[in-house]
Backbone bond lengths (Angstrom), bond angles and torsions (degrees), N, CA, C in turn:
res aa  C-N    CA-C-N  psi(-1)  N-CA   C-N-CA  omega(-1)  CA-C   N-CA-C  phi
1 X - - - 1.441 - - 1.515 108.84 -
2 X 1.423 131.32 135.85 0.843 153.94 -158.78 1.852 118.83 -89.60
3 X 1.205 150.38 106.81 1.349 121.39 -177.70 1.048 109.28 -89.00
4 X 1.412 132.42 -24.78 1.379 149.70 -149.36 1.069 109.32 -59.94
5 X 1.643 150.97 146.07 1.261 148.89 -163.61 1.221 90.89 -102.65
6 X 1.731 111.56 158.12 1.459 132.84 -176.56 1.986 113.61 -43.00
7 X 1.246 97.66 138.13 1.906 97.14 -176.61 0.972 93.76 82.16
8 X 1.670 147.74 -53.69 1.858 116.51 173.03 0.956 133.25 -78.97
9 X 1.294 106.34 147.34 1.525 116.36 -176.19 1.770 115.37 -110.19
10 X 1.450 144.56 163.28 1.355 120.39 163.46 1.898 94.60 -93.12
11 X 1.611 80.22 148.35 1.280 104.16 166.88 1.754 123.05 -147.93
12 X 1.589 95.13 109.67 1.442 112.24 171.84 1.213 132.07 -38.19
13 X 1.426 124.84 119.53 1.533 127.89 -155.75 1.858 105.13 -149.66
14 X 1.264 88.54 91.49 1.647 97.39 175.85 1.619 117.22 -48.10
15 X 1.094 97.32 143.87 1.977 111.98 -165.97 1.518 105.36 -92.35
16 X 1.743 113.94 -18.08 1.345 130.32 -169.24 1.671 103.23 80.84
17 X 1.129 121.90 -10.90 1.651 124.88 -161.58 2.233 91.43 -101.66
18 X 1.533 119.27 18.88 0.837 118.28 170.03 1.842 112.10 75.41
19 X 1.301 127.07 28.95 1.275 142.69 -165.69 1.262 109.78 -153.12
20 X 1.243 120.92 159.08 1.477 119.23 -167.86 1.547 102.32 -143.26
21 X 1.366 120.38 133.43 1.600 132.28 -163.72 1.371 101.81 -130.09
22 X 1.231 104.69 136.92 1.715 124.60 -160.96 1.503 88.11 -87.65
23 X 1.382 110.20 149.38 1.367 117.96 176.69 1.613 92.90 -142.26
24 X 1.605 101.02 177.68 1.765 120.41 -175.08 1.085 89.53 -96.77
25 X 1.682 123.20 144.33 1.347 117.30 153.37 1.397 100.22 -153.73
26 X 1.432 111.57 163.35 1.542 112.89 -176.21 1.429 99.24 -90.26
27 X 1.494 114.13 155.93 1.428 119.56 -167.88 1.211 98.22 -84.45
28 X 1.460 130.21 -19.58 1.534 130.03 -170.36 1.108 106.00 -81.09
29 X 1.549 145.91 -32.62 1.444 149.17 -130.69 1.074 128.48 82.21
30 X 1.969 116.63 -7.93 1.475 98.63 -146.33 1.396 122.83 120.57
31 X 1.426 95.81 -17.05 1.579 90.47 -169.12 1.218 131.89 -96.95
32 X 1.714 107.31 -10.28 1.412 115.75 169.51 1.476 93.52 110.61
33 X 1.261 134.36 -18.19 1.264 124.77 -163.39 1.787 111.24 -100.54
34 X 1.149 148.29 92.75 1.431 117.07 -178.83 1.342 126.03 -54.01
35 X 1.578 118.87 153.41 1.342 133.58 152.79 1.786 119.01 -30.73
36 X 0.953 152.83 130.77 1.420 153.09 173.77 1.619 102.89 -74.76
37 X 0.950 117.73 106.10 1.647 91.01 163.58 1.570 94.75 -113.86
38 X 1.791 96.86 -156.60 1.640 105.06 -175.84 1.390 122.40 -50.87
39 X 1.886 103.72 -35.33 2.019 104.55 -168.64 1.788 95.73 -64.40
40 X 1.187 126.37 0.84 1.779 114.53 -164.36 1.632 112.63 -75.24
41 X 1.206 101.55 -4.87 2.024 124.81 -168.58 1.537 100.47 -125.59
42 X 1.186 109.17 104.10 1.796 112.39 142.47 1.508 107.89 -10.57
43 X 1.743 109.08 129.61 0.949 122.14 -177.37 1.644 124.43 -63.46
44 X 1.509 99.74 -28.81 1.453 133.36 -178.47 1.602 102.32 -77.69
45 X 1.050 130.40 -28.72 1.505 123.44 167.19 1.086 132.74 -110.16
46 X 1.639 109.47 -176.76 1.943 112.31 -144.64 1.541 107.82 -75.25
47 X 1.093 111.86 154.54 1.699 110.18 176.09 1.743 91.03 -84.03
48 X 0.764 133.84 -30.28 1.713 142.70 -144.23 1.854 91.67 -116.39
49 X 1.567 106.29 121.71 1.166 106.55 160.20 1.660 115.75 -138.94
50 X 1.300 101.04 167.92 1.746 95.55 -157.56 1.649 97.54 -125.47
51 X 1.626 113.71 153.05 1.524 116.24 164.00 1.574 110.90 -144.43
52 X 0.925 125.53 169.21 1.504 123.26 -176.84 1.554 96.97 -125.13
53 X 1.163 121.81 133.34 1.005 124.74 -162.48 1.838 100.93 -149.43
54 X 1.555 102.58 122.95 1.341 93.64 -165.16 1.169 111.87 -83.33
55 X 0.981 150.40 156.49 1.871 158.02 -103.40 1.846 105.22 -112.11
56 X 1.107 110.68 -40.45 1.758 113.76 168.05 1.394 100.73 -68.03
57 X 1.313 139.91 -84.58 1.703 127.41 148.91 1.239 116.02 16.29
58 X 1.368 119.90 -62.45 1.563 130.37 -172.23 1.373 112.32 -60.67
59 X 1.469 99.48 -44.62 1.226 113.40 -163.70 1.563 120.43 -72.95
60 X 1.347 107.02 -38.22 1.232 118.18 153.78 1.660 136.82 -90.78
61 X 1.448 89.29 30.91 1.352 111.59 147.21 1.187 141.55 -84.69
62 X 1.401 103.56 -42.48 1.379 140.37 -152.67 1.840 92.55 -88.36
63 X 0.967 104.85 -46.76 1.788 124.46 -174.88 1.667 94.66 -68.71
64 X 1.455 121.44 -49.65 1.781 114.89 176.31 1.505 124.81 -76.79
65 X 1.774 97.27 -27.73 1.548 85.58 -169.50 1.376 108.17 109.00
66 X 1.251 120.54 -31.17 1.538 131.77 173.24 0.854 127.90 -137.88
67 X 1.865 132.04 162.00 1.361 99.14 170.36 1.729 100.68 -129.91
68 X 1.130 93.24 151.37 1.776 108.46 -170.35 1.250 128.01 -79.04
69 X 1.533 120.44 -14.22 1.110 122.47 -173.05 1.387 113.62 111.98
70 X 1.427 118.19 179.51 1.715 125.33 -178.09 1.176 106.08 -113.20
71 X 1.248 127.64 -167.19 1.555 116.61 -176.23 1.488 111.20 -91.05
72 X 1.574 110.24 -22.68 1.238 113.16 174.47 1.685 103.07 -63.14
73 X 1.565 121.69 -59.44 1.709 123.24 171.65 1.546 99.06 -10.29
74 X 1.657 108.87 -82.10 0.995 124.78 -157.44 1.488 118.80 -55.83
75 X 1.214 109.16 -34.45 1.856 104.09 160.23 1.246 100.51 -71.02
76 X 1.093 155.27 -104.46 1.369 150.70 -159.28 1.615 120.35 -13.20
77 X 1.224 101.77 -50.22 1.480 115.66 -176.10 1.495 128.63 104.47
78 X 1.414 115.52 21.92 1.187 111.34 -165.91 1.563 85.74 -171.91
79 X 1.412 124.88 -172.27 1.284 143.33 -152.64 1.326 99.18 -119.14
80 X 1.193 146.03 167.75 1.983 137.87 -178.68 1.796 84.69 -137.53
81 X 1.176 106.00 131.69 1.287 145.57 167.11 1.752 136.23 -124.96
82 X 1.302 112.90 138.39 1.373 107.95 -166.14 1.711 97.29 -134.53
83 X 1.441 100.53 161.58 1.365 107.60 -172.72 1.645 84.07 -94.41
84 X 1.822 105.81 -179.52 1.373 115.90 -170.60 1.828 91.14 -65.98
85 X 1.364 113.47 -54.38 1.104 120.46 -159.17 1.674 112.17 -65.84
86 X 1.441 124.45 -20.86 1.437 142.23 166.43 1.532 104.61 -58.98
87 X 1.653 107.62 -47.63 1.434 91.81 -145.68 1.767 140.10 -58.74
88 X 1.940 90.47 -29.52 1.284 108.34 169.04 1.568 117.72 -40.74
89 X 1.493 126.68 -50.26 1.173 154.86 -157.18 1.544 97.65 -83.48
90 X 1.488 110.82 -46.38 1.574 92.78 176.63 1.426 122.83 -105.28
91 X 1.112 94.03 13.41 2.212 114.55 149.04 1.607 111.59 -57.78
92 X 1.300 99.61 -53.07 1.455 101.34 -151.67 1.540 108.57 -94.15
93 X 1.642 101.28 -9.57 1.751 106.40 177.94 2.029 96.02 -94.82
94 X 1.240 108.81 -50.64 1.238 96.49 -168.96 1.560 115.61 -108.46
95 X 1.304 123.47 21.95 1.544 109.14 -178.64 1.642 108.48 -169.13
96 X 2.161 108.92 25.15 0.907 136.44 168.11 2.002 121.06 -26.38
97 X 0.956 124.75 77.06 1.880 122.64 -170.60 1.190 99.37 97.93
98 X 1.478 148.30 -42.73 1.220 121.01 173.70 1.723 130.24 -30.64
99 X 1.474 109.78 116.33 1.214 135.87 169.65 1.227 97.69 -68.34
100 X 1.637 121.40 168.11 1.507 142.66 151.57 1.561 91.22 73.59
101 X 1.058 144.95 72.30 1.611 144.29 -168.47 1.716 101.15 -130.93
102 X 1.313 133.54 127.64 1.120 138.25 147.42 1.477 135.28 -69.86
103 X 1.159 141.24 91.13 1.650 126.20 -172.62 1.432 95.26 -78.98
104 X 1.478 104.44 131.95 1.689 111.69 -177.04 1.634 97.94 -127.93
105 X 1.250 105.34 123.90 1.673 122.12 -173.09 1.482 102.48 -98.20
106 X 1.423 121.34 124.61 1.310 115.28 -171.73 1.791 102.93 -135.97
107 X 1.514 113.97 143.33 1.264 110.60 167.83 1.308 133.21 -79.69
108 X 1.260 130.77 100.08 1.593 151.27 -171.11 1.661 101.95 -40.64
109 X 1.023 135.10 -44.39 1.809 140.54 172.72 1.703 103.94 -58.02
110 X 1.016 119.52 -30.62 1.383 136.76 -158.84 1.458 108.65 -88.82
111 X 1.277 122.22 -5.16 1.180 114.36 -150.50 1.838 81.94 -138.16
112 X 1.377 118.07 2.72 1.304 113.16 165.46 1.801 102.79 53.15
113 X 1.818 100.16 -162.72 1.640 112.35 -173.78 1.504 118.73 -53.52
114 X 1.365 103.91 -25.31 1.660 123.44 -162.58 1.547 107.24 -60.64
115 X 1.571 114.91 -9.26 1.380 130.70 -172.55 1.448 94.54 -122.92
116 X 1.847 104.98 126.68 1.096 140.27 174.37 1.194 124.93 -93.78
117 X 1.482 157.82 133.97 1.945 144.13 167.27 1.332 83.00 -102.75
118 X 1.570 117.75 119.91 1.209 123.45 157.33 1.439 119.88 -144.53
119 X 1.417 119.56 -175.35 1.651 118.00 -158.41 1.727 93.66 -79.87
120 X 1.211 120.45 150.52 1.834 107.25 140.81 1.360 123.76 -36.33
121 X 1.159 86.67 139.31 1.793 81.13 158.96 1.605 121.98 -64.40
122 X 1.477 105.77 149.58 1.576 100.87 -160.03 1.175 123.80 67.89
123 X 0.987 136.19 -11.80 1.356 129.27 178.05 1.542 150.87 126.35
124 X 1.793 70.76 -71.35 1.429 127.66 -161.82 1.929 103.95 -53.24
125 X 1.163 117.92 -23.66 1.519 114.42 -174.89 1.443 92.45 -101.93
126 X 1.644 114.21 144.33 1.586 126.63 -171.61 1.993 100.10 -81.82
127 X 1.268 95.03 135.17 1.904 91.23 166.29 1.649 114.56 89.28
128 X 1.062 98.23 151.50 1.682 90.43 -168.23 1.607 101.71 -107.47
129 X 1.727 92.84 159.92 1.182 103.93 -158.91 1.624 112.24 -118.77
130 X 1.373 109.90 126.06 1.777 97.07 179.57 1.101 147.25 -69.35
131 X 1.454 132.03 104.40 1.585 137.19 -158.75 1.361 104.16 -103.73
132 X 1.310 116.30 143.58 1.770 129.56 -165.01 1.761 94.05 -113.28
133 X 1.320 96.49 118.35 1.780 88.78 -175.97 1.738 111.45 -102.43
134 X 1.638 91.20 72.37 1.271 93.44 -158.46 1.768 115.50 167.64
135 X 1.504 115.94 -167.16 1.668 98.22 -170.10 2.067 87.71 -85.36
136 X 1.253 98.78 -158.74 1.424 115.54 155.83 1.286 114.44 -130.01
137 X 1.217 108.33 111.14 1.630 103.55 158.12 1.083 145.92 -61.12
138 X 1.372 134.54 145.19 1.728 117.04 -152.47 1.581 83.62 -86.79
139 X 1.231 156.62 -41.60 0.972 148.68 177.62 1.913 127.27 -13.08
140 X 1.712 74.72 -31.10 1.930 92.99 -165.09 1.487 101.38 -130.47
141 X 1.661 98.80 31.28 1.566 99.88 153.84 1.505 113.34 -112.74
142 X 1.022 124.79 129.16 1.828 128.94 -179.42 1.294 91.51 -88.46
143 X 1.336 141.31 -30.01 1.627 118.91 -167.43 1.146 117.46 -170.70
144 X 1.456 136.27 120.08 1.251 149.08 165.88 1.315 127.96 -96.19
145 X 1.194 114.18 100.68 2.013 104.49 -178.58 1.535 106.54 -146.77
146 X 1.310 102.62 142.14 1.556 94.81 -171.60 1.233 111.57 -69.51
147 X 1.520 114.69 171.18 0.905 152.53 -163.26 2.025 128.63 -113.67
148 X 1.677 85.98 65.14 1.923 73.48 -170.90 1.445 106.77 -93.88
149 X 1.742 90.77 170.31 1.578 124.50 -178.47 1.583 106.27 -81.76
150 X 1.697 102.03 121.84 1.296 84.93 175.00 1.814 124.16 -89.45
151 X 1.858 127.45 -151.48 1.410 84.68 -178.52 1.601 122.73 -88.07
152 X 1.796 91.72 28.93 1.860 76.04 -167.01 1.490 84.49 -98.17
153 X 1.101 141.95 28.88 1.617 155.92 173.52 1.484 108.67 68.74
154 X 1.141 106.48 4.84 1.832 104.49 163.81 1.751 118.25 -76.15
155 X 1.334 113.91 173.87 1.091 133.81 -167.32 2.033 113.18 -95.78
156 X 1.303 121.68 98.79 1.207 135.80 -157.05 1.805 93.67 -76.47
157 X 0.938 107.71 111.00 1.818 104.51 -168.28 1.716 91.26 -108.62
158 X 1.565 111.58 162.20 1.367 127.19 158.33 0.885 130.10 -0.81
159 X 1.391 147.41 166.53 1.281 141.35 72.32 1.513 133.26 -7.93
160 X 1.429 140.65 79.35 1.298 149.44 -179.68 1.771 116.51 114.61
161 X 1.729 106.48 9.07 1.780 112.27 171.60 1.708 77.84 -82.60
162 X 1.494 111.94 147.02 1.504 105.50 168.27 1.214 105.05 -91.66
């Protein structure tokens, strides 16, 4: 158990006398920003979030370090994200026969405040949906693999998308 107030962490700091003395330190460095851990996500939602991201996109991800979004992202203002259980549903509304598709698995803790649970727009779809107000770092992607059409022109998903 921890006493340390929120943003510190202990960190071990040799005395040279062969012993090591706990000190305060901010989990950020300093920077004003906190560390994300698990409490940064509603308890009620997914650790695991998913995007499809079509494969030139990817590619110039991979080359930045991040990825920025699509052009649709970029009008909106934020990044479009789906839970495992969303994703089927937002295959077939927004990226219906598209070939060349990346499914990119990203960790929801990882992505700190910059990640929102909010409604669709309009409404109209049940459950909220996770928006990244911001790039993604590949750091806080666990997995990228494409995404093919099978021949009934749908989208052949995972092992564990339900």
């Amino acid at each position: 158990m921890s006493f340390l107030p929120p943003g510190f962490g202990p960190l071990g700091k040799s005395s040279g006398r062969g012993r090591t003395e706990a000190r305060r330190v901010r989990e950020d460095g300093g920077r004003g920003f906190p560390r994300p851990d698990r409490g940064s996500i509603p308890r009620d939602m997914e650790p695991l979030i998913y995007t499809m991201v079509r494969a030139a996109g990817w590619r110039e991800a991979e080359a930045l370090g991040e990825y920025r979004g699509s052009a649709d992202d970029r009008r909106d203002g934020f990044l479009h994200f789906s839970t495992a259980a969303q994703l089927r549903a937002s295959a077939a509304k927004h990226r219906a026969g598209e070939a060349d598709l990346i499914l990119v698995e990203a960790d929801a803790a990882a992505l700190g405040p910059a990640l929102r649970w909010e409604p669709a727009a309009g409404g109209k779809r049940p459950g909220l949906f996770p928006h990244l107000y911001g790039a993604l770092p590949l750091s806080a992607v666990r997995s990228a693999a494409p995404l093919p059409l099978g021949a009934d022109g749908n989208h052949r998903f995972p092992p564990g998308i339900p």
